[in-house]
Phi, psi and omega in degrees: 000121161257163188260138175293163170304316177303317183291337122331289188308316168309290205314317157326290202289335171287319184301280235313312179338293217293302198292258212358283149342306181286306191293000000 
């Protein structure tokens, strides 16, 4: 299965959210 480029990107910019968050 592949994904849009957009949905990737989200997903990226949220785990950074999540690591941010944790630190």
């Amino acid at each position: 299965m592949t994904f849009p480029n957009e949905a990737a990107i989200f997903v990226k910019l949220f785990a950074q959210l999540l690591t941010v968050g944790g630190m």
